[in-house]
Rosetta silent file (secondary structure, phi, psi, omega in degrees, C-alpha in Angstrom):
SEQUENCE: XXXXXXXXXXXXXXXXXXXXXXXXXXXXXXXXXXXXXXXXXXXXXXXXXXXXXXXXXXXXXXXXXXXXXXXXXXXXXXXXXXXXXXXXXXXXXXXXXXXXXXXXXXXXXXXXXXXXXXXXXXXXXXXXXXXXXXXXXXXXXXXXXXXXXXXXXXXXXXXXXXXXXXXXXXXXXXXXXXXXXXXXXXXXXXXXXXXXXXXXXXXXXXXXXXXXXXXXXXXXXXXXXXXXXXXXXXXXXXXXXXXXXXXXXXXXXXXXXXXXXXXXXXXXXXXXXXXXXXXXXXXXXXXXXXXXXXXXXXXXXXXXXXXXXXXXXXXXXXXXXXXXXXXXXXXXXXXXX
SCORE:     score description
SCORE:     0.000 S_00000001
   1 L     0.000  122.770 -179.432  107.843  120.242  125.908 S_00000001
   2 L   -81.680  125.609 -173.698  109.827  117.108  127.189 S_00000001
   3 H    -7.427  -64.601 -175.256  110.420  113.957  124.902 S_00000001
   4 H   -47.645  -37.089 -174.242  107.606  112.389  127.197 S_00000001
   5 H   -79.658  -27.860  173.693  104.708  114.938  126.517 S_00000001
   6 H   -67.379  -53.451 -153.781  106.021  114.984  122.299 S_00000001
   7 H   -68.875  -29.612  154.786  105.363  111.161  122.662 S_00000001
   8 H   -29.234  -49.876 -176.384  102.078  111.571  124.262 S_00000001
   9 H   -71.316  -74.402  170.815  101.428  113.979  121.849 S_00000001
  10 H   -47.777  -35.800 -175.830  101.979  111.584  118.663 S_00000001
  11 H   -72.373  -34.050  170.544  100.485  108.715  120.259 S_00000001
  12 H   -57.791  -35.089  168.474   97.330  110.891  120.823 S_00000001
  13 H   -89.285   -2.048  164.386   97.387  112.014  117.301 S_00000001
  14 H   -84.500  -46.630 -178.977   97.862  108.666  115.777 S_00000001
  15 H   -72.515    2.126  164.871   94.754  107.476  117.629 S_00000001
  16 H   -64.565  -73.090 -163.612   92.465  110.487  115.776 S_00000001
  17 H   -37.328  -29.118 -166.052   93.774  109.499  112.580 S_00000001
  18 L   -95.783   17.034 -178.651   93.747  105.724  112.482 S_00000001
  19 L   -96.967   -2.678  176.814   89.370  106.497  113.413 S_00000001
  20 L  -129.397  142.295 -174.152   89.299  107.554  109.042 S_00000001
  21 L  -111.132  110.392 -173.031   90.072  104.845  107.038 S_00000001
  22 L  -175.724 -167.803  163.612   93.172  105.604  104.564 S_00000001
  23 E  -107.390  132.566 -148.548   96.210  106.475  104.360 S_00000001
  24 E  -101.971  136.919  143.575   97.664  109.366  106.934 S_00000001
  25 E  -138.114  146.223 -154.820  100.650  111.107  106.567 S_00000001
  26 E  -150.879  114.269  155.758  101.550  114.124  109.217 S_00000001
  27 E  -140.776  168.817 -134.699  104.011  116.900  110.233 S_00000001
  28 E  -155.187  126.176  171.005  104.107  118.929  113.151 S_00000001
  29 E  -136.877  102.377 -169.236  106.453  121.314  113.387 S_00000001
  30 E  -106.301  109.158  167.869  106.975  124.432  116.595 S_00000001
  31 L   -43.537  -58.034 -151.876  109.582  126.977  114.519 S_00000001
  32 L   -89.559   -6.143  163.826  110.639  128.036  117.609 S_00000001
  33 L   -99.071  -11.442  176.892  111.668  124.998  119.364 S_00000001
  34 L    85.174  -30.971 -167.693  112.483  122.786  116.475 S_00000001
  35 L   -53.638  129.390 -173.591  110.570  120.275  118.303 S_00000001
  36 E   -96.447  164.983  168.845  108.892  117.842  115.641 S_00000001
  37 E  -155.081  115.778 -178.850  106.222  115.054  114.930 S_00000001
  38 E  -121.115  134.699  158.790  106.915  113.125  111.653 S_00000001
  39 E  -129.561   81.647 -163.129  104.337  110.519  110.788 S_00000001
  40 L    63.998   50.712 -176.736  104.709  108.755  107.007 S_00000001
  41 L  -102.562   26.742 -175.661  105.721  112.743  106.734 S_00000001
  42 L  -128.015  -26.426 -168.043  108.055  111.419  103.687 S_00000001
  43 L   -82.272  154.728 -157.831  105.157  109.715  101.642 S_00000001
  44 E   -97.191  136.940 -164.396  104.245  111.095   98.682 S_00000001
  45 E  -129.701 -176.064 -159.823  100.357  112.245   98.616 S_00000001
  46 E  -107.525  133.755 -159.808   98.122  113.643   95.906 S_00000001
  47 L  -127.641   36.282  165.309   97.898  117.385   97.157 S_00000001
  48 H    10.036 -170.236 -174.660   94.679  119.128   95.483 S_00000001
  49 H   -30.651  -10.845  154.525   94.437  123.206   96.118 S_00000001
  50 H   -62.583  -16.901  165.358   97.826  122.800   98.032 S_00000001
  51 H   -40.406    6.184 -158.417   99.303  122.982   94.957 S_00000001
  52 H  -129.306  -25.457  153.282   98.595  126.854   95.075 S_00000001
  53 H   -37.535  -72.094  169.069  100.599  127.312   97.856 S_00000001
  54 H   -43.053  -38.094 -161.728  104.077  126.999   95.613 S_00000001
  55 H   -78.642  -52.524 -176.665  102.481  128.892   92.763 S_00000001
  56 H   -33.595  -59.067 -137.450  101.494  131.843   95.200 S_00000001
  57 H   -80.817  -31.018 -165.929  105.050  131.987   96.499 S_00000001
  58 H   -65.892  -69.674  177.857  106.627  131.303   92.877 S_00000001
  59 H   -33.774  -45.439 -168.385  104.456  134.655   91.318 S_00000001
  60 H   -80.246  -36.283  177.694  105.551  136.876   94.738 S_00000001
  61 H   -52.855  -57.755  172.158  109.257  135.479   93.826 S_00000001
  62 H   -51.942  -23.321 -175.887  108.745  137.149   90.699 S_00000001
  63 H   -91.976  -12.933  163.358  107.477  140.059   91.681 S_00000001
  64 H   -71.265  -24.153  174.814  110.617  140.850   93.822 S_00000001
  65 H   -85.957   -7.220  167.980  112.859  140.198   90.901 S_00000001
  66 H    85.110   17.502 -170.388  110.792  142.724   89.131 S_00000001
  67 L   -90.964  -42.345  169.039  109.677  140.000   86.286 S_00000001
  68 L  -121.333 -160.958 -175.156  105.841  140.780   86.824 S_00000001
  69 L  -165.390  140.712  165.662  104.123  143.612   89.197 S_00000001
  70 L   -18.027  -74.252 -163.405  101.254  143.640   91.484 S_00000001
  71 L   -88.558   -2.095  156.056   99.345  145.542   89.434 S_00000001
  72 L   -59.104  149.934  179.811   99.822  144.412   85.727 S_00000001
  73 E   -85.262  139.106 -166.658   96.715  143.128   84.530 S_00000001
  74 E  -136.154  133.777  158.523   96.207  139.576   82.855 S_00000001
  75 E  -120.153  134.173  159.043   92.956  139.186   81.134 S_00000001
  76 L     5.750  111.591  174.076   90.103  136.405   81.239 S_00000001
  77 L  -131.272  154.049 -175.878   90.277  134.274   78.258 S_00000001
  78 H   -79.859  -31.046 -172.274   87.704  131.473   77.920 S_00000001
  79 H   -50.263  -19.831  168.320   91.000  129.250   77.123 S_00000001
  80 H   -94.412  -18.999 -167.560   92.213  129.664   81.030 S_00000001
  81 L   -83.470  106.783  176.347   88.756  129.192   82.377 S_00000001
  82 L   -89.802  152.961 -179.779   88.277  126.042   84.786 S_00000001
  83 L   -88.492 -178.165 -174.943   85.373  124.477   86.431 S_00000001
  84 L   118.171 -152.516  162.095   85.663  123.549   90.152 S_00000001
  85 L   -85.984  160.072 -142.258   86.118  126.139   92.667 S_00000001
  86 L    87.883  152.605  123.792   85.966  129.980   91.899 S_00000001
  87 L   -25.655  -87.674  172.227   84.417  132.508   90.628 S_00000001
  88 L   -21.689  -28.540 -140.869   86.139  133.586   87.632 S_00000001
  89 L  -108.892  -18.723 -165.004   84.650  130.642   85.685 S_00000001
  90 L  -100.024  -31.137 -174.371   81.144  132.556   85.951 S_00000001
  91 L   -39.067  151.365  155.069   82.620  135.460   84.580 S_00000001
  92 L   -83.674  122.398  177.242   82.421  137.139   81.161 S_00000001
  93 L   -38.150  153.593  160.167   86.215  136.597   79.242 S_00000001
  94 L   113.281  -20.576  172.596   87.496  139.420   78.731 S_00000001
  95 L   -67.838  138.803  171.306   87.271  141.012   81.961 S_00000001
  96 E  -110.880  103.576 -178.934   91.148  142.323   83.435 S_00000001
  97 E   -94.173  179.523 -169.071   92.286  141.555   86.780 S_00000001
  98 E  -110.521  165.523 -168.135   95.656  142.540   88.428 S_00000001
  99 H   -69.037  -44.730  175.124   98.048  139.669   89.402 S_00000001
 100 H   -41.814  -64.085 -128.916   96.836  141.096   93.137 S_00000001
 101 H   -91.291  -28.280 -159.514   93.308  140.338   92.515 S_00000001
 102 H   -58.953  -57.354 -171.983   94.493  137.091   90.780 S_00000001
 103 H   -98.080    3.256  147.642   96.239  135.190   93.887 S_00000001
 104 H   -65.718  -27.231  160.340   94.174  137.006   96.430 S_00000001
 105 H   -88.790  -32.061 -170.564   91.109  134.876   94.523 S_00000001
 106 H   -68.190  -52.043 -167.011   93.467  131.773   94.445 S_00000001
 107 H   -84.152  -37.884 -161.223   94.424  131.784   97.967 S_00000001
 108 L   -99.776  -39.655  172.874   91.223  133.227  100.251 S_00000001
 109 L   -40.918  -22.418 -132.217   88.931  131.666   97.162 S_00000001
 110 L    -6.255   90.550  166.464   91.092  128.888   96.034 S_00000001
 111 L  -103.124  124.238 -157.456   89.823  129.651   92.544 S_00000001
 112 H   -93.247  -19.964  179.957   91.275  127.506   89.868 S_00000001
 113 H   -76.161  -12.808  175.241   90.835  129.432   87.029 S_00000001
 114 H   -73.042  -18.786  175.995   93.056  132.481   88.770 S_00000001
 115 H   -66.687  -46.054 -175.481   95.465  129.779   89.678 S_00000001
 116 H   -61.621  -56.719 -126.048   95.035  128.632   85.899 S_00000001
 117 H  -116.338  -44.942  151.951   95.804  132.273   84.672 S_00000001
 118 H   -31.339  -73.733 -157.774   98.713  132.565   87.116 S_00000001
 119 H   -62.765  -65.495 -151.693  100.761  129.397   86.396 S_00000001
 120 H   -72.539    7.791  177.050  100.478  130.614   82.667 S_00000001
 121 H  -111.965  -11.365 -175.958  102.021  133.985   83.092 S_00000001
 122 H   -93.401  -47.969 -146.776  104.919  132.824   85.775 S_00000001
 123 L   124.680  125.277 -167.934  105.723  129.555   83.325 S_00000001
 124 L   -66.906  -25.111 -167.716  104.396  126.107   83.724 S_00000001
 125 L  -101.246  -30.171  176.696  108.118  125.041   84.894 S_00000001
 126 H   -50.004  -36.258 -172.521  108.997  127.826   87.058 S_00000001
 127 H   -80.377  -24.804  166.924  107.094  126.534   89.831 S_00000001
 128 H   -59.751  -49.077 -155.110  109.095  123.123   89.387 S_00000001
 129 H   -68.281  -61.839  163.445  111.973  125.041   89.261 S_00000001
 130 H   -33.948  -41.878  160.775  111.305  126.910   92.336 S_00000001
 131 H   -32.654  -70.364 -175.029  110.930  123.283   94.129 S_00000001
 132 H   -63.594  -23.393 -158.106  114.485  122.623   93.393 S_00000001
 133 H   -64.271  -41.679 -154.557  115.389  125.756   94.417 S_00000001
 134 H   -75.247  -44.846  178.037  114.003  125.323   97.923 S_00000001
 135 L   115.829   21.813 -150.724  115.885  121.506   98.141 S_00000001
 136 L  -110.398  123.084  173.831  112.342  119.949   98.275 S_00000001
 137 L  -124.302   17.946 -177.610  112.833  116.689   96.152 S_00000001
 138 L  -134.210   -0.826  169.584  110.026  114.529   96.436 S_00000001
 139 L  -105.063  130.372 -152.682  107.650  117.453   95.591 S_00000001
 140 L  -118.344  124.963 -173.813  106.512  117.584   92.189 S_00000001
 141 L  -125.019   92.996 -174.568  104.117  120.921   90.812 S_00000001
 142 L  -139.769  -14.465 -160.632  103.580  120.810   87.118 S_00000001
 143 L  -119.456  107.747  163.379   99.977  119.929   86.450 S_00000001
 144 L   -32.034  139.841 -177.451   97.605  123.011   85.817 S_00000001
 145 H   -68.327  -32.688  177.388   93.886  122.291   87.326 S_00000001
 146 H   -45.017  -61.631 -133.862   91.960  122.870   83.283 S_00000001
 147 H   -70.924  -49.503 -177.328   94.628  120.374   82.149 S_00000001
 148 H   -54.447  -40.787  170.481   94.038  118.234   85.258 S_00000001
 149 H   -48.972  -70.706 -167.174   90.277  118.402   84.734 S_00000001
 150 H   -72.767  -19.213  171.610   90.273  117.329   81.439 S_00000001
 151 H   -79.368  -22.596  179.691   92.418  114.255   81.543 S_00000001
 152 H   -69.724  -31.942  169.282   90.486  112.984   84.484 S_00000001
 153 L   -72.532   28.433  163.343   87.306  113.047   81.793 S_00000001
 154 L    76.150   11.549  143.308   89.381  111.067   79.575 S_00000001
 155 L   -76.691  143.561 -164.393   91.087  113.658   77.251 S_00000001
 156 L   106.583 -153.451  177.744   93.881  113.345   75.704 S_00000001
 157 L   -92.619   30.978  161.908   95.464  109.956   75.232 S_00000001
 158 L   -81.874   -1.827 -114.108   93.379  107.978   77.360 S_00000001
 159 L  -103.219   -2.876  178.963   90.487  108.448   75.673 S_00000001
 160 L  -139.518   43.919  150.554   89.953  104.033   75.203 S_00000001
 161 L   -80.629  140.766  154.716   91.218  103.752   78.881 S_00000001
 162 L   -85.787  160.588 -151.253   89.906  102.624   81.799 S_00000001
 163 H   -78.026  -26.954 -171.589   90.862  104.846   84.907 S_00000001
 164 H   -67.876  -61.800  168.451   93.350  102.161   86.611 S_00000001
 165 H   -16.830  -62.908 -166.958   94.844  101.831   82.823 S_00000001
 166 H   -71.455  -34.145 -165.057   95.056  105.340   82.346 S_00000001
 167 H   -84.467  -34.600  164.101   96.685  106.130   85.814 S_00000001
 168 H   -22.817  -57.714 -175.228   99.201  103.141   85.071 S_00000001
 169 H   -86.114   -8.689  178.171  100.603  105.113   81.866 S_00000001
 170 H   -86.966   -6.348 -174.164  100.416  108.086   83.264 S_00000001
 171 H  -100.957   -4.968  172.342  102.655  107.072   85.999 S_00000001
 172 L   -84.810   -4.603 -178.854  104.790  105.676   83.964 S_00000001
 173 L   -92.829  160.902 -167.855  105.583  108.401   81.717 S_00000001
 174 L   -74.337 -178.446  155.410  109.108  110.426   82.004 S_00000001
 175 H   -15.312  -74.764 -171.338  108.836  114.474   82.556 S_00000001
 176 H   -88.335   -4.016 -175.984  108.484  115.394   79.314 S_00000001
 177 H   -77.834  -47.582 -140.908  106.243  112.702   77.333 S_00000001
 178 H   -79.617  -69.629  167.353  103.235  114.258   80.467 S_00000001
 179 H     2.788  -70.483  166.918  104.556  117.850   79.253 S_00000001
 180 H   -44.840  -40.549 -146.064  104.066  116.751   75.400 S_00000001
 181 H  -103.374  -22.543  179.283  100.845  115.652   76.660 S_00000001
 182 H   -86.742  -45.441 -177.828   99.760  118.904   78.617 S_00000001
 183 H   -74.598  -35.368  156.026  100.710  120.893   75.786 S_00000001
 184 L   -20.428  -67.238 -164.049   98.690  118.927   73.771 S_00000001
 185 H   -80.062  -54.561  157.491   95.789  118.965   75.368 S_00000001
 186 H   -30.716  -26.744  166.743   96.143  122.788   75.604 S_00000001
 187 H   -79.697  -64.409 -176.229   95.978  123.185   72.269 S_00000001
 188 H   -57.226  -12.505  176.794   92.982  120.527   71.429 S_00000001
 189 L  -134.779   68.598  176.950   90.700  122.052   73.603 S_00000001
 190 L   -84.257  -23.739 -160.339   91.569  125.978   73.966 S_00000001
 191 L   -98.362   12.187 -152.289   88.092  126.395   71.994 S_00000001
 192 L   -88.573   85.378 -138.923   86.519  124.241   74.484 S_00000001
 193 L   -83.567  171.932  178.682   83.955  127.120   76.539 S_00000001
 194 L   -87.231   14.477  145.079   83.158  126.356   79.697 S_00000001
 195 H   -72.209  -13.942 -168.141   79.757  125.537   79.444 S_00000001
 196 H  -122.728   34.942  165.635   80.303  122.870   77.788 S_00000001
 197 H  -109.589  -26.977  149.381   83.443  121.689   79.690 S_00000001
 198 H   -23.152  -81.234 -157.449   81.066  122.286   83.095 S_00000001
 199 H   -55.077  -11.119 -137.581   78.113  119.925   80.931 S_00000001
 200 H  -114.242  -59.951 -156.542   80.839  117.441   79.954 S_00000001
 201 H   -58.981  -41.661 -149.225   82.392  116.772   83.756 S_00000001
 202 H   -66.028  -41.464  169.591   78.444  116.802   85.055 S_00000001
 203 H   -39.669  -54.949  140.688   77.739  114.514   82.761 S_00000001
 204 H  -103.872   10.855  168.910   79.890  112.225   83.784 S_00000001
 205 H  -161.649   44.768  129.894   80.039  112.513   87.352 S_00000001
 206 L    90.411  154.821 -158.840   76.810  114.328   88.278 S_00000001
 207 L   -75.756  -33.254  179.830   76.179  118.085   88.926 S_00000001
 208 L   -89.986    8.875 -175.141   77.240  117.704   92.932 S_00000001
 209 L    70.566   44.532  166.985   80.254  114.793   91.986 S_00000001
 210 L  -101.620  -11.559  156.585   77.858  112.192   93.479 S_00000001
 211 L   -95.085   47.878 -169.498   79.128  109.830   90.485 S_00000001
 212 L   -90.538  -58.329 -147.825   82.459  110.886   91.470 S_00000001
 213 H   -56.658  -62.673  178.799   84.019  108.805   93.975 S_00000001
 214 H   -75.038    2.572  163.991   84.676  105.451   92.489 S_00000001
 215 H  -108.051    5.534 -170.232   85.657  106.218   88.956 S_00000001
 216 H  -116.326  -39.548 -173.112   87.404  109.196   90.065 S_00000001
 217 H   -69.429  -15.834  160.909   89.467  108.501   92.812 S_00000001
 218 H   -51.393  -53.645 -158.873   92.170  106.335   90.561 S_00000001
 219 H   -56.838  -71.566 -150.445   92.194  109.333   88.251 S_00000001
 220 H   -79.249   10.963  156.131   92.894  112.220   91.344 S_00000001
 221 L   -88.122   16.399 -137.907   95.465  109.993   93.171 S_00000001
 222 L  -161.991  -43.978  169.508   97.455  109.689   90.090 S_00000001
 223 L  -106.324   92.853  175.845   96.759  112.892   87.787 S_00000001
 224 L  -151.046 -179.718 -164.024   97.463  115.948   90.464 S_00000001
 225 L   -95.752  123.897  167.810  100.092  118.172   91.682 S_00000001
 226 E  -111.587  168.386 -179.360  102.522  115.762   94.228 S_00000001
 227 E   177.746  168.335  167.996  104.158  116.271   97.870 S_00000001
 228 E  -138.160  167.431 -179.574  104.471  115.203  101.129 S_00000001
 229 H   -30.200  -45.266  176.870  103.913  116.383  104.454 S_00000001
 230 H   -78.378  -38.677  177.059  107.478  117.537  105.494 S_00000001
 231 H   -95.937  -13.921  154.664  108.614  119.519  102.478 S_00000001
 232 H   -55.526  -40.387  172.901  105.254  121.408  102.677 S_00000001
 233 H   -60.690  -52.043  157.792  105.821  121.761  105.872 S_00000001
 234 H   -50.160  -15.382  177.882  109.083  123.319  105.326 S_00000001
 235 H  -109.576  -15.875  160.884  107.890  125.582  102.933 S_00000001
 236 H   -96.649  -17.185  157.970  105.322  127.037  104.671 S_00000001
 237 H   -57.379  -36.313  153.917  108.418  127.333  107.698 S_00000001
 238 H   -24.499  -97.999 -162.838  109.933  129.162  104.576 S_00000001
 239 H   -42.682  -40.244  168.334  107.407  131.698  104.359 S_00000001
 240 H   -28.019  -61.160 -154.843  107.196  132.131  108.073 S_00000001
 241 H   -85.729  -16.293 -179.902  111.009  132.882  108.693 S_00000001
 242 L    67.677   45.760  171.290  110.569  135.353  105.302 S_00000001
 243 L  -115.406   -6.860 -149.497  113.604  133.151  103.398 S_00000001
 244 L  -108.876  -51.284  153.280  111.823  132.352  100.738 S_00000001
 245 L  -102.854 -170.301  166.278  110.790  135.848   99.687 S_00000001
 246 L   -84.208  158.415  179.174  111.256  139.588  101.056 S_00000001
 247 H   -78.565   -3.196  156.175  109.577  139.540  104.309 S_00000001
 248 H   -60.321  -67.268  169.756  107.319  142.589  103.112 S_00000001
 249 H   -88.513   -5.845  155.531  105.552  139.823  100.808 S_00000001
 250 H   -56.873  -44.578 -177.734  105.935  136.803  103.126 S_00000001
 251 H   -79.428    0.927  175.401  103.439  138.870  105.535 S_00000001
 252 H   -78.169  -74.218  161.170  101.341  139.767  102.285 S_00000001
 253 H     2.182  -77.415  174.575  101.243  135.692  101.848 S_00000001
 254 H   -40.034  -64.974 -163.090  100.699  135.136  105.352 S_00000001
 255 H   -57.731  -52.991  162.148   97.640  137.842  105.625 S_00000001
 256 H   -24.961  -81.392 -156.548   96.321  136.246  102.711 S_00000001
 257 H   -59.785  -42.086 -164.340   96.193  132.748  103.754 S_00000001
 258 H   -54.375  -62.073  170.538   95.119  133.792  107.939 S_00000001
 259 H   -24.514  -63.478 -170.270   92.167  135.057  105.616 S_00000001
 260 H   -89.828  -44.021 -149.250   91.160  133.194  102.977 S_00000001
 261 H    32.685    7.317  162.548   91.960  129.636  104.883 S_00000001
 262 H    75.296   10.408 -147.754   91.455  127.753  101.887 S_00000001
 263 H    65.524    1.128 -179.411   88.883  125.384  103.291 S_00000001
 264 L   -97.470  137.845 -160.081   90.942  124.190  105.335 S_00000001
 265 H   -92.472    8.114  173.134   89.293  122.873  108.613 S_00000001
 266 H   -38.544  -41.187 -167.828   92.125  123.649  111.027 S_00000001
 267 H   -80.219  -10.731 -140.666   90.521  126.355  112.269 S_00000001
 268 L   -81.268  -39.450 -162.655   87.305  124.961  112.784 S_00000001
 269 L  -118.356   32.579  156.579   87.414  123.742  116.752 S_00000001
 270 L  -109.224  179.661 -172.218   90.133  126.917  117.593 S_00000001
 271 L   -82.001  155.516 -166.550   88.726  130.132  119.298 S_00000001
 272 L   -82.258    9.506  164.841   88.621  132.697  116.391 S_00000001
 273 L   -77.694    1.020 -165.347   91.107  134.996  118.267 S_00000001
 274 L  -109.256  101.188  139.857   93.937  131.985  116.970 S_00000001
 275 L   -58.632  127.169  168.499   95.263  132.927  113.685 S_00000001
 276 E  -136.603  128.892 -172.869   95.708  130.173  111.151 S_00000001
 277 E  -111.185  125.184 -168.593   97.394  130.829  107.765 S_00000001
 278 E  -173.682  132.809  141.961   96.173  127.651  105.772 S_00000001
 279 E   -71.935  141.585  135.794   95.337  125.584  102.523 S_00000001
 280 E  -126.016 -179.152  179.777   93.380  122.792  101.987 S_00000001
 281 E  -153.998  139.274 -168.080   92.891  120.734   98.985 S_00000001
 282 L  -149.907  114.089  166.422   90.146  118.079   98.734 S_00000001
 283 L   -82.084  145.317  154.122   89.895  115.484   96.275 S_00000001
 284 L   -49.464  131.384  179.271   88.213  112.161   95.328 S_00000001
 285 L    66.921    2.700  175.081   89.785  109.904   97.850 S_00000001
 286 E  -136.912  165.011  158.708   91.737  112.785   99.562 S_00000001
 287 E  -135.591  102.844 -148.879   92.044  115.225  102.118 S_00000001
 288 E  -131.266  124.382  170.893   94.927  117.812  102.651 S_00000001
 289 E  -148.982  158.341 -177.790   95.170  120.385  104.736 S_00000001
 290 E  -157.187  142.225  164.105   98.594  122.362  105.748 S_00000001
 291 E  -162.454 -153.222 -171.386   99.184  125.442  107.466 S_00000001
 292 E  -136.392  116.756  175.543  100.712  127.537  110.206 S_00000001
 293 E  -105.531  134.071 -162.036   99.020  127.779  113.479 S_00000001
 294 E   -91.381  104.637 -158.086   99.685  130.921  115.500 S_00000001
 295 E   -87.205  -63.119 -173.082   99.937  129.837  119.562 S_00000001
 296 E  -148.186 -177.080  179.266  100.858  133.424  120.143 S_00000001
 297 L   -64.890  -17.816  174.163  103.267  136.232  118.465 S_00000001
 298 L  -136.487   42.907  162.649  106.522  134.097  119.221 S_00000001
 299 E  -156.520  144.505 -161.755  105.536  130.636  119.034 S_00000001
 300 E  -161.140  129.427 -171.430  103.952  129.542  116.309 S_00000001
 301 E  -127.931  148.479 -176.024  103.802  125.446  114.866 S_00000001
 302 E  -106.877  129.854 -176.759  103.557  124.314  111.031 S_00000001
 303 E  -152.157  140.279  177.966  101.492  121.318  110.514 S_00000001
 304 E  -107.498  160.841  170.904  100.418  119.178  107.452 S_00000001
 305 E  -142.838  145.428  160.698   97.953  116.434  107.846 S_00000001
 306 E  -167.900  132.513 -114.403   97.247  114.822  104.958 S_00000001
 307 E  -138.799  106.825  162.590   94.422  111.903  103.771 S_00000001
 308 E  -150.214  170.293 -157.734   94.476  109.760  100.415 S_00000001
 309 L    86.611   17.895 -133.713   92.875  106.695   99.868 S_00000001
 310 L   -64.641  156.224  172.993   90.334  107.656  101.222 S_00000001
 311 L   -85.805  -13.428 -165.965   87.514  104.420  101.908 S_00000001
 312 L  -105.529  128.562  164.053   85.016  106.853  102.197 S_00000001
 313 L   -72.596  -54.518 -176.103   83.030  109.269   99.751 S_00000001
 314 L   -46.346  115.053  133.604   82.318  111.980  102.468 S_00000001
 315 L    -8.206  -72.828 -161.176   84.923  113.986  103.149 S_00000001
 316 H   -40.561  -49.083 -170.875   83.933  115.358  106.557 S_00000001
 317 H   -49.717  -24.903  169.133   85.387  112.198  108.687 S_00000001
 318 H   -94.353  -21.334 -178.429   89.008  113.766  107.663 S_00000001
 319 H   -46.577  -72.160 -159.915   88.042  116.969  107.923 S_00000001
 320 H   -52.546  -38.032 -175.798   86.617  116.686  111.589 S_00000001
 321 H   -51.310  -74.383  144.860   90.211  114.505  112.171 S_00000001
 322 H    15.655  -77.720  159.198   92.107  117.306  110.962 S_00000001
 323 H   -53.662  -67.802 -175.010   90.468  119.541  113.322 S_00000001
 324 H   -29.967  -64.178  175.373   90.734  117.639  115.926 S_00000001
 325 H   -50.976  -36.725  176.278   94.220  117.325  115.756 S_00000001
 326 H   -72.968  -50.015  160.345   95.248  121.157  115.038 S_00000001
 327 H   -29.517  -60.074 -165.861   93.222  121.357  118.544 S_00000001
 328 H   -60.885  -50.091 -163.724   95.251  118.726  120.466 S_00000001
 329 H   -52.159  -74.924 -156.239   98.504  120.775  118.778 S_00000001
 330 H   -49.851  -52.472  163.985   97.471  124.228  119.544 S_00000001
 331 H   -29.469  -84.754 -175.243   96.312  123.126  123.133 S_00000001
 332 L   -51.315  -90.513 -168.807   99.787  121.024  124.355 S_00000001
 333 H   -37.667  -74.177 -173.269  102.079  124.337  122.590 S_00000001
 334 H   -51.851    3.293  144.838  100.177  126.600  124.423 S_00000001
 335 H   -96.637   18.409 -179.932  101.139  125.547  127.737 S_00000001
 336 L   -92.308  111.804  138.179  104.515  125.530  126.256 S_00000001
 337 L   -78.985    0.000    0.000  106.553  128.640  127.570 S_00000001
């Protein structure tokens, strides 16, 4: 592809993007040409279920050092069980799944309490840790989805906040006072079951989240999991290239995600012979989606899109964007030889 056809190519995807009203940030990456698209692909965004990406990769890191195994068994406690997306949350505690069954529900389910059950058997810090590892420095993965739940209902020290208030001090605190604060909250509500932490969120923001959007979206640009476009993107270029792990579980990863897709709407306007290994994450006020779209077996482009601020409650207008755009990609690379 010649300078002229990438610039074509970005100006066409800046006019999808500027049609949903927010803020866009975008990277576009084809592995085998290096050739790029960076768009605000340095700004830092609120990254819902992508956060599950890193944890996935952090757990299979473990399991090659031989720290956990496939097949040990973690069991259901009501104290890991989150509302939101999943299963598991329906469940009776007590039930024992295998760290397999665990991030195979995280990734093609994006189920937060197996994510929830995960993070607390690799180490709440390990996946930070893992971050640095990689050289990714503007992405930050520390806050569990329960924990994340419950502060957006105003547990914890917020509790005589208003949400703008609350996301002020929360952005202002260092590492470890949110930590202190996480730990905290783990403890005050471990007994909390999840009927009544279900009755509590509904309660305040209605059983479909239609009294979500405008009290909420302060809270989920400001208490989430952060990143930006480019070091996701690199990190899912990771997993690709098999540097990140052994290349035995980078294709378990992969196979996963081409599966599961996450929600993520990439896929949505390609023909369903086009693999795409892909997360999304969807928020009040956001929309994220990042994967790897497969042009053929040796060309293959990594692309984040990602939506916060959103003006809108409905979702769908980024979604459809989204799509679009993973079209326009897959389309222009595939006349690439």
């Amino acid at each position: 592809m010649s300078p002229a056809d990438l610039s074509k190519l970005k100006s066409e995807i800046v006019k999808i993007s500027k049609e949903v009203k927010g803020q866009v940030g975008i990277y576009l990456k084809h592995v085998e040409s290096g050739k790029e698209i960076a768009i605000d692909a340095d700004k830092i965004f609120p990254l819902g279920s992508v956060f599950k990406i890193p944890l996935m990769i952090e757990v299979l890191r473990q399991v090659d050092s031989k720290l956990i195994s496939m097949d040990e068994r973690i069991k259901l406690e009501a104290r890991n069980m989150c509302i939101g997306s999943g299963i598991l949350q329906y469940l009776t505690p007590g039930l024992e799944l295998t760290v397999r069954d665990l991030v195979t529900l995280m990734i093609v389910a994006t189920d937060n309490t197996a994510s929830e059950m995960l993070w607390k058997r690799v180490g709440i810090q390990s996946v930070n840790m893992l971050i640095r590892d990689l050289g990714l420095a503007k992405t930050s993965i520390y806050l569990p989805w329960r924990e994340g739940f419950l502060l957006t209902m105003g547990k914890g020290p917020f509790k005589e906040m208003s949400s703008v208030e609350a996301a002020r001090v929360w952005k202002g605190m260092a590492d470890m006072e949110r930590t202190k604060v996480l730990n905290e909250i783990d403890r005050d509500y471990s007994d909390l079951s999840i009927e009544e932490f279900r009755n509590q969120y509904e309660r305040l923001y209605g059983v479909k989240e239609q009294k979500k959007f405008k009290t909420q979206r302060e809270y989920d640009q400001v208490f989430d999991n952060l990143g930006t476009p480019r070091e996701i993107g690199l990190m899912l270029e990771k997993i690709l290239k098999g540097e990140v792990v052994s290349p035995e579980k980078s294709r378990e990863m992969l196979s996963m995600m081409v599966r599961g897709h996450g929600g993520s709407s990439f896929p949505q306007l390609l023909s369903e012979d086009v693999p795409v290994a892909a997360k999304a994450g969807i928020t009040a006020g956001s929309v994220n989606n990042a994967g790897i779209i497969f042009v053929s077996s040796n060309s293959h482009v990594v692309l984040c899109v990602f939506f916060k601020h959103l003006e809108e409650k409905n979702p769908d207008k980024a979604q459809i964007a989204e799509a679009r755009i993973a079209r326009l990609i897959y389309d222009n690379f595939s006349r690439v030889r």
